[in-house]
PDB file of N, H, CA, C and O in Angstrom:
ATOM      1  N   UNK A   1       0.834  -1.184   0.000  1.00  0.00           N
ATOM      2  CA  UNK A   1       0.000   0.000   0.000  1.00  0.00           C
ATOM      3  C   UNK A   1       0.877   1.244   0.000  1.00  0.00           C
ATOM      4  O   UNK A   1       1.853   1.192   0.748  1.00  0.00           O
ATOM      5  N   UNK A   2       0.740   2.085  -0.539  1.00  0.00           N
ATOM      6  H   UNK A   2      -0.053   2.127  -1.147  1.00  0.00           H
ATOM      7  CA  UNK A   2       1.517   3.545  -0.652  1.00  0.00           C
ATOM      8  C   UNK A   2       0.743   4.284   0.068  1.00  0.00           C
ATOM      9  O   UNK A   2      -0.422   4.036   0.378  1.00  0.00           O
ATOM     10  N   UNK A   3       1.565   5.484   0.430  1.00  0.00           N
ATOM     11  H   UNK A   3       2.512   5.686   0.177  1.00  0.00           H
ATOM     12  CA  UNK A   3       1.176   6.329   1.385  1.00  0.00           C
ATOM     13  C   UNK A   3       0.021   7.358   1.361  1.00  0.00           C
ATOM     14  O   UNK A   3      -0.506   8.067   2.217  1.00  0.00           O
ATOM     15  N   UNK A   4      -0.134   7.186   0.236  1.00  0.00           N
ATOM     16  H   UNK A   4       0.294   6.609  -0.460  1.00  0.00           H
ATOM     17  CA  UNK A   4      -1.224   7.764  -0.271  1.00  0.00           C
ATOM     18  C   UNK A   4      -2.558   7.321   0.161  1.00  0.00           C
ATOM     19  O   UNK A   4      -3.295   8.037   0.839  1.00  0.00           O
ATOM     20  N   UNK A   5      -2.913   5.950  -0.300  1.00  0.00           N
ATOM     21  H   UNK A   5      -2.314   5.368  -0.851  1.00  0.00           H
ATOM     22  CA  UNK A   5      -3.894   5.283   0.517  1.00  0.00           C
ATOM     23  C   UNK A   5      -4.007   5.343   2.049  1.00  0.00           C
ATOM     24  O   UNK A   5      -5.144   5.397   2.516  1.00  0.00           O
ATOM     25  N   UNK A   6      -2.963   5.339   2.874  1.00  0.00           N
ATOM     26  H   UNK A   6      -2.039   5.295   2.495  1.00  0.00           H
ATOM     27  CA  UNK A   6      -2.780   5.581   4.540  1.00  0.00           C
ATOM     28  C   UNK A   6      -3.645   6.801   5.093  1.00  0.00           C
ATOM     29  O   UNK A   6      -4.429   6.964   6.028  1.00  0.00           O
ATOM     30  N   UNK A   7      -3.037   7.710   3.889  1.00  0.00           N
ATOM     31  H   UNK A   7      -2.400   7.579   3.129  1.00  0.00           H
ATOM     32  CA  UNK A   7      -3.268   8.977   4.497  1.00  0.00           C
ATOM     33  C   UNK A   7      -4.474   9.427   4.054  1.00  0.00           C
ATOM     34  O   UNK A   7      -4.855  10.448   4.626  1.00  0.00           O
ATOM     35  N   UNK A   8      -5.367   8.882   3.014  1.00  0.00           N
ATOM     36  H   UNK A   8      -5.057   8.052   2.549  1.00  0.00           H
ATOM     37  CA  UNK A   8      -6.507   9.086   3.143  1.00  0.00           C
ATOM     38  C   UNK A   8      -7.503   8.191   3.928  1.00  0.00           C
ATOM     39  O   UNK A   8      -8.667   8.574   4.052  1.00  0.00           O
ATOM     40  N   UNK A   9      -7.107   7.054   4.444  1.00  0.00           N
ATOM     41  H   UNK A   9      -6.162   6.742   4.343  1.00  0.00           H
ATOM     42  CA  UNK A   9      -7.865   6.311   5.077  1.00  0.00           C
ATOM     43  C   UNK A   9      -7.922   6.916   6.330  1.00  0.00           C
ATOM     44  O   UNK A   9      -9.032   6.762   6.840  1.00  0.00           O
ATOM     45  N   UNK A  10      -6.850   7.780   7.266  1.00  0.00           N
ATOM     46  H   UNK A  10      -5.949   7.905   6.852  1.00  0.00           H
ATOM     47  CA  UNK A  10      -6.785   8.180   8.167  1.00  0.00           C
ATOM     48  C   UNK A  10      -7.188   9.328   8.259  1.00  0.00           C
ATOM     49  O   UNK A  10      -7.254   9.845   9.375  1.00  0.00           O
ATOM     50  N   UNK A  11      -7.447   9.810   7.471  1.00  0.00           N
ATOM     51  H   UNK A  11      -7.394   9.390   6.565  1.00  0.00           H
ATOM     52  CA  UNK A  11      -8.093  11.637   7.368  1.00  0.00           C
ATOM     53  C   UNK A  11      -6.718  12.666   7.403  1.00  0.00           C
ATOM     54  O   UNK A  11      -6.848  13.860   7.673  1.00  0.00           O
ATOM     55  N   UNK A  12      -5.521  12.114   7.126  1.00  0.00           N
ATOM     56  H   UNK A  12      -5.416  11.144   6.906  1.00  0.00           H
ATOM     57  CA  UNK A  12      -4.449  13.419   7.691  1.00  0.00           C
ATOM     58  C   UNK A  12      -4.937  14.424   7.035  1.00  0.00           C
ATOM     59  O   UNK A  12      -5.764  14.358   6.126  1.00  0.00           O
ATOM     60  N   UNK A  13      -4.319  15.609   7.585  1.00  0.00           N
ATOM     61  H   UNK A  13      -3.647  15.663   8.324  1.00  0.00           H
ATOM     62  CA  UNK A  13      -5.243  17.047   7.208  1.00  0.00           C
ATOM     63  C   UNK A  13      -3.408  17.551   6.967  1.00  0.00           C
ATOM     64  O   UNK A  13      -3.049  18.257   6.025  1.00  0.00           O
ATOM     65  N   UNK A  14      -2.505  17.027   7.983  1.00  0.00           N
ATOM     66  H   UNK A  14      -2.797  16.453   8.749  1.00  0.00           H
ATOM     67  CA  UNK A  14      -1.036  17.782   7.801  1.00  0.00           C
ATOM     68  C   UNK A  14       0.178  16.652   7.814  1.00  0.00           C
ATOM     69  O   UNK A  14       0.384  15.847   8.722  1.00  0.00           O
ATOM     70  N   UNK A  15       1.016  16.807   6.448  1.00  0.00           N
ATOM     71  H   UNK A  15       0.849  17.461   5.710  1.00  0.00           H
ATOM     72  CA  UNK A  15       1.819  15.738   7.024  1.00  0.00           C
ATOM     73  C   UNK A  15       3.828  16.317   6.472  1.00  0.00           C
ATOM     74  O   UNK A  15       4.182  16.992   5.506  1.00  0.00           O
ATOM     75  N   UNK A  16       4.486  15.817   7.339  1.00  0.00           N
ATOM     76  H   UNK A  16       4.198  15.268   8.124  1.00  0.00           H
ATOM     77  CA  UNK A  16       5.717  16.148   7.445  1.00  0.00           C
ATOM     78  C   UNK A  16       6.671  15.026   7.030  1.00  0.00           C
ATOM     79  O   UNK A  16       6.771  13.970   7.655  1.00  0.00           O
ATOM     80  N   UNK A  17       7.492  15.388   5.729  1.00  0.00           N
ATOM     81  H   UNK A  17       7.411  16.246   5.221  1.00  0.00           H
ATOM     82  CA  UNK A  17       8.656  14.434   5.574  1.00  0.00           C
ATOM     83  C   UNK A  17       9.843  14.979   4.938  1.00  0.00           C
ATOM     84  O   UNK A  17       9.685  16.054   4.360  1.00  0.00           O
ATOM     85  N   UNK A  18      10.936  14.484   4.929  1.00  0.00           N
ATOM     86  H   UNK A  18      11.065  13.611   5.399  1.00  0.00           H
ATOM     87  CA  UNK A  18      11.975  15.042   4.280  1.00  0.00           C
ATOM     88  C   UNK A  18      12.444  14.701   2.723  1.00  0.00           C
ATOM     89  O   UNK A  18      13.568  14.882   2.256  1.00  0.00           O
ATOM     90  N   UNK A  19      10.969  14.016   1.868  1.00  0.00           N
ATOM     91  H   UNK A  19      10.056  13.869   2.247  1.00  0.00           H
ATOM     92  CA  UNK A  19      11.384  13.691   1.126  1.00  0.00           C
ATOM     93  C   UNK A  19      10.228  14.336   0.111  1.00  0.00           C
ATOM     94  O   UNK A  19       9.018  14.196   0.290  1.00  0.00           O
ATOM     95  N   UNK A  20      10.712  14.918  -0.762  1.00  0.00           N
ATOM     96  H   UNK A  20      11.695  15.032  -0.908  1.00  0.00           H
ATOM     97  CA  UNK A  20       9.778  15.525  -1.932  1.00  0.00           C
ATOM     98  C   UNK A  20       8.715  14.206  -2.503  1.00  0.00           C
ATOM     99  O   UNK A  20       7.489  14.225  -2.611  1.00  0.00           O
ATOM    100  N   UNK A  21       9.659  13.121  -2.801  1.00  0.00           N
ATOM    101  H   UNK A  21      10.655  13.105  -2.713  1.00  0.00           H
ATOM    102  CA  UNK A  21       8.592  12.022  -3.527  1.00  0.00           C
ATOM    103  C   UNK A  21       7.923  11.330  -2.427  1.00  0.00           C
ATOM    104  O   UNK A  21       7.432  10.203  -2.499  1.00  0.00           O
ATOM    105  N   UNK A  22       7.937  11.868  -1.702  1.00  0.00           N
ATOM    106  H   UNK A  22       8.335  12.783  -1.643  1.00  0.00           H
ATOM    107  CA  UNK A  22       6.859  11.129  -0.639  1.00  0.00           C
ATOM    108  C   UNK A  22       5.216  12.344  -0.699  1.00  0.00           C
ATOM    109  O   UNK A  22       4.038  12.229  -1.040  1.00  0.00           O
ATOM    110  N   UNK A  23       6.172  13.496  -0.103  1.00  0.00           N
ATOM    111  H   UNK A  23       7.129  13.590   0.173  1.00  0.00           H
ATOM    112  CA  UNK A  23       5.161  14.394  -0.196  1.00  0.00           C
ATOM    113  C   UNK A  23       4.170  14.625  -1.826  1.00  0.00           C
ATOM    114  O   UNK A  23       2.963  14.859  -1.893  1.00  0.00           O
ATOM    115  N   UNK A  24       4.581  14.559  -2.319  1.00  0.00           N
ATOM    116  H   UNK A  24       5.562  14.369  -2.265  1.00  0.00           H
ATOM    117  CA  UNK A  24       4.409  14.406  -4.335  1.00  0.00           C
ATOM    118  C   UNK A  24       3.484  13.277  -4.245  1.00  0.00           C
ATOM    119  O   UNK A  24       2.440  13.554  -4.836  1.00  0.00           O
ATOM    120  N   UNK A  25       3.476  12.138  -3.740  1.00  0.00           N
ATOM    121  H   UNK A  25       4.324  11.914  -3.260  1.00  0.00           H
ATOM    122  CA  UNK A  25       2.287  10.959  -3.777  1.00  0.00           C
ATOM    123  C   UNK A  25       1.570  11.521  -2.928  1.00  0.00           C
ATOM    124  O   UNK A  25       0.604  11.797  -3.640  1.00  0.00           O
ATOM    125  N   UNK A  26       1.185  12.102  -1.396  1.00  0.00           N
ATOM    126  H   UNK A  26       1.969  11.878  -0.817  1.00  0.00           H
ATOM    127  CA  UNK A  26       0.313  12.548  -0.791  1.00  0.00           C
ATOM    128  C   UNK A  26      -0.072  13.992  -1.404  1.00  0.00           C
ATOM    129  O   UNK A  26      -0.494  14.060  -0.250  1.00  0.00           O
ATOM    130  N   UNK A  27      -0.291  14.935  -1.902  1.00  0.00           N
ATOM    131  H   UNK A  27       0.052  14.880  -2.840  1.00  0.00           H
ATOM    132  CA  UNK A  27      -0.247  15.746  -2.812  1.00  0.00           C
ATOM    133  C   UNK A  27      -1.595  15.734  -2.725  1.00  0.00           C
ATOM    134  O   UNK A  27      -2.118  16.605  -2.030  1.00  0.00           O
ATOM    135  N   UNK A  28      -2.440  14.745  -3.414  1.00  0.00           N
ATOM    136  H   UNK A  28      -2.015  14.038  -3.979  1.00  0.00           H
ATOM    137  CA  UNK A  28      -4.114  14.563  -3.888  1.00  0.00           C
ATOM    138  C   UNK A  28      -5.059  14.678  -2.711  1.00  0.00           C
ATOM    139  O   UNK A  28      -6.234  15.033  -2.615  1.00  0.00           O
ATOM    140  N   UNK A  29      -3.758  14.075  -1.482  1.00  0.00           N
ATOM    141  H   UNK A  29      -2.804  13.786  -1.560  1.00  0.00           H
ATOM    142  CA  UNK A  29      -4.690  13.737  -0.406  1.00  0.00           C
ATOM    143  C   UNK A  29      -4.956  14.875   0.875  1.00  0.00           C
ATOM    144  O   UNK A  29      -5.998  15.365   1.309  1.00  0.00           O
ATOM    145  N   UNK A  30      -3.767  15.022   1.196  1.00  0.00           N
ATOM    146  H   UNK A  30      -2.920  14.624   0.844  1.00  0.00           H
ATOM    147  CA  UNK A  30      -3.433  15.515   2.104  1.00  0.00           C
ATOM    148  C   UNK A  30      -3.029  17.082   1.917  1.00  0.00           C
ATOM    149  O   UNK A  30      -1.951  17.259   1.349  1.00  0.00           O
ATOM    150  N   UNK A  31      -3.839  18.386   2.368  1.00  0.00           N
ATOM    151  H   UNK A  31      -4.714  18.242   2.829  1.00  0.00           H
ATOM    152  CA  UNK A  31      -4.069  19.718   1.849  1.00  0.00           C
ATOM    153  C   UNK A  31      -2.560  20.595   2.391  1.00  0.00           C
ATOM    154  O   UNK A  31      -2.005  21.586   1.916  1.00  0.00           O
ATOM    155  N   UNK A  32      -2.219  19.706   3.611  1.00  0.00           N
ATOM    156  H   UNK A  32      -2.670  18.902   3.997  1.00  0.00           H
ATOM    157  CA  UNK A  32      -1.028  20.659   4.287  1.00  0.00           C
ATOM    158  C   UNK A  32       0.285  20.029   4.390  1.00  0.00           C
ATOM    159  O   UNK A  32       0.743  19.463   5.383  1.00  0.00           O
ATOM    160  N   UNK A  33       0.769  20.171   3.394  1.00  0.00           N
ATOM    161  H   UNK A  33       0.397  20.630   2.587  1.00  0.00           H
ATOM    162  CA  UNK A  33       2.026  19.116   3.345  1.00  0.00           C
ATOM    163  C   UNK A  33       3.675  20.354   3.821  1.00  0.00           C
ATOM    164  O   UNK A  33       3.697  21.574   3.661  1.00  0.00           O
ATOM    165  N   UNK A  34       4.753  19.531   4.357  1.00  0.00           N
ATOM    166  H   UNK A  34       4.735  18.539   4.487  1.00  0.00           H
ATOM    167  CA  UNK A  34       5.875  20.398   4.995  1.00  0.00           C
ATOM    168  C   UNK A  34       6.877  19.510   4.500  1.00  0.00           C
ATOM    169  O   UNK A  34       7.151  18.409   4.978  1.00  0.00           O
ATOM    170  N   UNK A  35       7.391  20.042   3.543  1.00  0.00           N
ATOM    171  H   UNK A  35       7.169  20.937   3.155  1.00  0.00           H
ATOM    172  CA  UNK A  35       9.578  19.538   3.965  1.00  0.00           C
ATOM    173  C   UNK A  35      10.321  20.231   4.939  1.00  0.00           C
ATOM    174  O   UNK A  35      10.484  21.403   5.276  1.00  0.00           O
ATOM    175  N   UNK A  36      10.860  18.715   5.404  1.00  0.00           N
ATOM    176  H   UNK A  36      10.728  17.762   5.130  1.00  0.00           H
ATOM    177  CA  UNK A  36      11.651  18.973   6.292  1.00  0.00           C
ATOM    178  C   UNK A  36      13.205  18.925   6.361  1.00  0.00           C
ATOM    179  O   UNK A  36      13.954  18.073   5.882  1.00  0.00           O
ATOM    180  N   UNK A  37      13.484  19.948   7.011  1.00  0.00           N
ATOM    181  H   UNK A  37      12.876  20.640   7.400  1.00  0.00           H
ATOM    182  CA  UNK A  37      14.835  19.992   7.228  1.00  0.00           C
ATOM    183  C   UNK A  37      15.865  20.120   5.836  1.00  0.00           C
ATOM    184  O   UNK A  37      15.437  19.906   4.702  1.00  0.00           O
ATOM    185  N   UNK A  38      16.886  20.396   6.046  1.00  0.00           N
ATOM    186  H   UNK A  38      17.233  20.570   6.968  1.00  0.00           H
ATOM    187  CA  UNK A  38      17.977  21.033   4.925  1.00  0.00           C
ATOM    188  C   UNK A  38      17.762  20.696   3.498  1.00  0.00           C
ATOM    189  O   UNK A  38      18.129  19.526   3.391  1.00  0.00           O
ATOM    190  N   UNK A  39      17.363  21.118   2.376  1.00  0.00           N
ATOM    191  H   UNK A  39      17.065  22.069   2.462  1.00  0.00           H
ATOM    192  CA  UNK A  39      16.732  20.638   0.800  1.00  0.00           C
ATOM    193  C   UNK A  39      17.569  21.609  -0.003  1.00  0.00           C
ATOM    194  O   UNK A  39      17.864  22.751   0.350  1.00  0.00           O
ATOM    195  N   UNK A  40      17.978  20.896  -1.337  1.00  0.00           N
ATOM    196  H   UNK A  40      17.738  19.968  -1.623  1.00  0.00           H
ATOM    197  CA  UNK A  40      18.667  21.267  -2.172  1.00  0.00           C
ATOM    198  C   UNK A  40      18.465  21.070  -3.502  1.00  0.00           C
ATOM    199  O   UNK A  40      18.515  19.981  -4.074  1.00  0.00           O
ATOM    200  N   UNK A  41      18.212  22.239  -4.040  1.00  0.00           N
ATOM    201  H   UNK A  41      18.172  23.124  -3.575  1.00  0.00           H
ATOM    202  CA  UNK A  41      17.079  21.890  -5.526  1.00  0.00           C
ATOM    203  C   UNK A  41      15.594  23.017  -5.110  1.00  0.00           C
ATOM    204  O   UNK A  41      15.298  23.695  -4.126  1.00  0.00           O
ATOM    205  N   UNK A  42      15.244  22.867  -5.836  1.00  0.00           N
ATOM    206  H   UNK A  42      15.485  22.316  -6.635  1.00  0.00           H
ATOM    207  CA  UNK A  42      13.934  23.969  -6.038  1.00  0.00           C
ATOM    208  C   UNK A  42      13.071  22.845  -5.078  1.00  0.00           C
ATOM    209  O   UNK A  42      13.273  21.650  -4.866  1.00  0.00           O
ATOM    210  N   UNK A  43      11.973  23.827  -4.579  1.00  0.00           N
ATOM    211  H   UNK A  43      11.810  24.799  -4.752  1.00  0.00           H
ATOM    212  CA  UNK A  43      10.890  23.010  -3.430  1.00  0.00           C
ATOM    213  C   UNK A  43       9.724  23.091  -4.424  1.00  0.00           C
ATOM    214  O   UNK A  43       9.304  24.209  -4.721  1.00  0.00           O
ATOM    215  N   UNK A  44       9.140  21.939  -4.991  1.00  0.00           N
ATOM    216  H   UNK A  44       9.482  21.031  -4.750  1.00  0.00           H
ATOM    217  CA  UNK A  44       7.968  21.670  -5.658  1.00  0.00           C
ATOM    218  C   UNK A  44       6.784  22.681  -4.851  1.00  0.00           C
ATOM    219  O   UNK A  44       6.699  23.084  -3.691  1.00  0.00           O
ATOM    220  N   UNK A  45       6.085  22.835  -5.859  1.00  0.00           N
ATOM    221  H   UNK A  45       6.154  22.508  -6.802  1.00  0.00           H
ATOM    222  CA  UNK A  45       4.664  23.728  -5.404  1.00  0.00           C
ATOM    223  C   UNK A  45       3.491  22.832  -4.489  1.00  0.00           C
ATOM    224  O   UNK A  45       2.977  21.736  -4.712  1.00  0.00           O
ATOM    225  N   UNK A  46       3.274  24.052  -3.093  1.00  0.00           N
ATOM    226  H   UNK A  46       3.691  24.942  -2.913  1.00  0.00           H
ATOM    227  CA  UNK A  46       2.465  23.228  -2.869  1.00  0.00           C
ATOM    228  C   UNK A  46       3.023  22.255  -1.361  1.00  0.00           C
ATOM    229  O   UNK A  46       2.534  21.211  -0.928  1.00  0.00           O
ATOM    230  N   UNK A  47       3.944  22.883  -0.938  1.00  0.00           N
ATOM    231  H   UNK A  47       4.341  23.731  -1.290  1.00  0.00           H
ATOM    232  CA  UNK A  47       4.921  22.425  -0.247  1.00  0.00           C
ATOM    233  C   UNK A  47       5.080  23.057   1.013  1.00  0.00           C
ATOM    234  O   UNK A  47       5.983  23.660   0.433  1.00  0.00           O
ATOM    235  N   UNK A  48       5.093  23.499   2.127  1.00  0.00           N
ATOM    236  H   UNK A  48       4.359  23.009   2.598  1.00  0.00           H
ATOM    237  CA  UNK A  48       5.475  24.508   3.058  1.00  0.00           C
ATOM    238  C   UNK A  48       7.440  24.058   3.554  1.00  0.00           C
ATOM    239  O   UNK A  48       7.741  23.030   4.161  1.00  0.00           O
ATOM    240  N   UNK A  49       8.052  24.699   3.275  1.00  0.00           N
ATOM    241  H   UNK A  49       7.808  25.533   2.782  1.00  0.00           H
ATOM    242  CA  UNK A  49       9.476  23.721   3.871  1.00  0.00           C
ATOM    243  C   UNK A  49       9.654  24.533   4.795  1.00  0.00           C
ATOM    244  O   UNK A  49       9.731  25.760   4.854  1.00  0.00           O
ATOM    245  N   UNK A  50       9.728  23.470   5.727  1.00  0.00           N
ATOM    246  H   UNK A  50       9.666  22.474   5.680  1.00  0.00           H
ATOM    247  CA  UNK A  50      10.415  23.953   7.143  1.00  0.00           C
ATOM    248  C   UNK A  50      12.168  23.375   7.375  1.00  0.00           C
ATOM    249  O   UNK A  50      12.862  22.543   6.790  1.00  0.00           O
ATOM    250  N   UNK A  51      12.351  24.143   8.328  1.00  0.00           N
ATOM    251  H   UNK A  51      11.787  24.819   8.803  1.00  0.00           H
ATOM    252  CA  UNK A  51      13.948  23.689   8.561  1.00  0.00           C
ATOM    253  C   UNK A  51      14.325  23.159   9.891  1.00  0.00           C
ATOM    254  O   UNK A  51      15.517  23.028  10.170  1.00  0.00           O
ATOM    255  N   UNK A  52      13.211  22.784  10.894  1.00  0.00           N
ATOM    256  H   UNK A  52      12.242  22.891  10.668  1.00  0.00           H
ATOM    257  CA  UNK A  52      13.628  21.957  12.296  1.00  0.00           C
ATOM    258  C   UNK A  52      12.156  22.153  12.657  1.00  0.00           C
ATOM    259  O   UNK A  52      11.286  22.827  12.106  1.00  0.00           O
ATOM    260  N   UNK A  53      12.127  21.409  13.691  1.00  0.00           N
ATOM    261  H   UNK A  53      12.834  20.861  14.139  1.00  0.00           H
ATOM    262  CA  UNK A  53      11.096  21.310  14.865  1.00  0.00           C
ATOM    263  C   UNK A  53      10.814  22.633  15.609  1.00  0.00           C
ATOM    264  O   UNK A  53       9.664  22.911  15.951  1.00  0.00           O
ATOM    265  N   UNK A  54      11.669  23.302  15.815  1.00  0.00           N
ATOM    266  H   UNK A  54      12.603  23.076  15.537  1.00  0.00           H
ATOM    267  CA  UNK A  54      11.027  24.383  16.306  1.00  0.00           C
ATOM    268  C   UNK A  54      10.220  25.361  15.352  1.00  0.00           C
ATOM    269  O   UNK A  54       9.743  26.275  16.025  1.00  0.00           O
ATOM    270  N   UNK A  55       9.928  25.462  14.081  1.00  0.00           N
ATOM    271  H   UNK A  55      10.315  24.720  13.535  1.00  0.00           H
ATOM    272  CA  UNK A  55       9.930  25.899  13.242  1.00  0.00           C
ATOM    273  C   UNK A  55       8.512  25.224  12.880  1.00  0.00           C
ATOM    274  O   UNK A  55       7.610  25.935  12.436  1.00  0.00           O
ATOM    275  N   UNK A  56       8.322  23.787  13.083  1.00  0.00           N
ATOM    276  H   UNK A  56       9.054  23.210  13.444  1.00  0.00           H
ATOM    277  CA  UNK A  56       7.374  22.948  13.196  1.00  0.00           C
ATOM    278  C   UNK A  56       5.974  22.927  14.183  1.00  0.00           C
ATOM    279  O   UNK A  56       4.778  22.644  14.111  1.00  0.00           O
ATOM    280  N   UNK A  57       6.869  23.373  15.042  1.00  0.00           N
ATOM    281  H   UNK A  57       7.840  23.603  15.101  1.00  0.00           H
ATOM    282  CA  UNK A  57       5.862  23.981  16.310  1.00  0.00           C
ATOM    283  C   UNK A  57       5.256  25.385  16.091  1.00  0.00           C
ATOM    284  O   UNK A  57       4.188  25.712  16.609  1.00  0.00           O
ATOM    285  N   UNK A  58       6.093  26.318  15.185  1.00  0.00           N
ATOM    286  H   UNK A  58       6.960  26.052  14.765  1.00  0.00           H
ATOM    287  CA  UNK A  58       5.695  27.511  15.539  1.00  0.00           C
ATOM    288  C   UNK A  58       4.343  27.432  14.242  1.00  0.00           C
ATOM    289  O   UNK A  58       3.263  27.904  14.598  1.00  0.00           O
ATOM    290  N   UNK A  59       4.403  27.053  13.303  1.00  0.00           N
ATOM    291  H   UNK A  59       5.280  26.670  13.014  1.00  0.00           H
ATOM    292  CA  UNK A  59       3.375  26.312  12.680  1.00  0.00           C
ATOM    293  C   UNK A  59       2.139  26.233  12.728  1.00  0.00           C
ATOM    294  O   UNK A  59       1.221  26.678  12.038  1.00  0.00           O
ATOM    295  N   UNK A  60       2.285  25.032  14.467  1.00  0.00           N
ATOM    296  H   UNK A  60       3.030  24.671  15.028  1.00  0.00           H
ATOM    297  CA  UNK A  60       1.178  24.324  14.224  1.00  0.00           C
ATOM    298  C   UNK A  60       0.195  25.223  16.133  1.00  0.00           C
ATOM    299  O   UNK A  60      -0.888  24.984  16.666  1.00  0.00           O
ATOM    300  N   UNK A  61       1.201  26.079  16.449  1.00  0.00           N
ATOM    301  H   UNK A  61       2.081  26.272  16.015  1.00  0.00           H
ATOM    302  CA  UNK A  61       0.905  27.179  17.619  1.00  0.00           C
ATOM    303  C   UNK A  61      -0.616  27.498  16.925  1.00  0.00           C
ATOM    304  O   UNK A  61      -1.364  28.332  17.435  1.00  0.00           O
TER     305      UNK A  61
END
């Protein structure tokens, strides 16, 4: 099963990873998507990038 299916079965509304092709399959599903931490290359649209946890928190305050 891909993550895609997970995350709509579960309702995520926000989800956090450090990997563009992860976030890129949840895309359809999931409205509030975040990269995380240090990225190199252009940040796909559609994306919020964050750069640590504190940054993560101030967010979701």
């Amino acid at each position: 099963m891909n993550v895609a299916v997970h995350g709509r079965e579960l309702g995520i509304t926000h989800f956090i990873d450090d990997r563009i092709d992860v976030l890129q399959a949840m895309r359809s599903v999931v409205p509030n998507l975040y990269l995380f931490g240090p990225q190199f290359g252009p940040q796909p649209p559609g994306m919020r990038h964050v750069h640590g946890w504190a940054e993560v928190a101030r967010e979701f305050a």
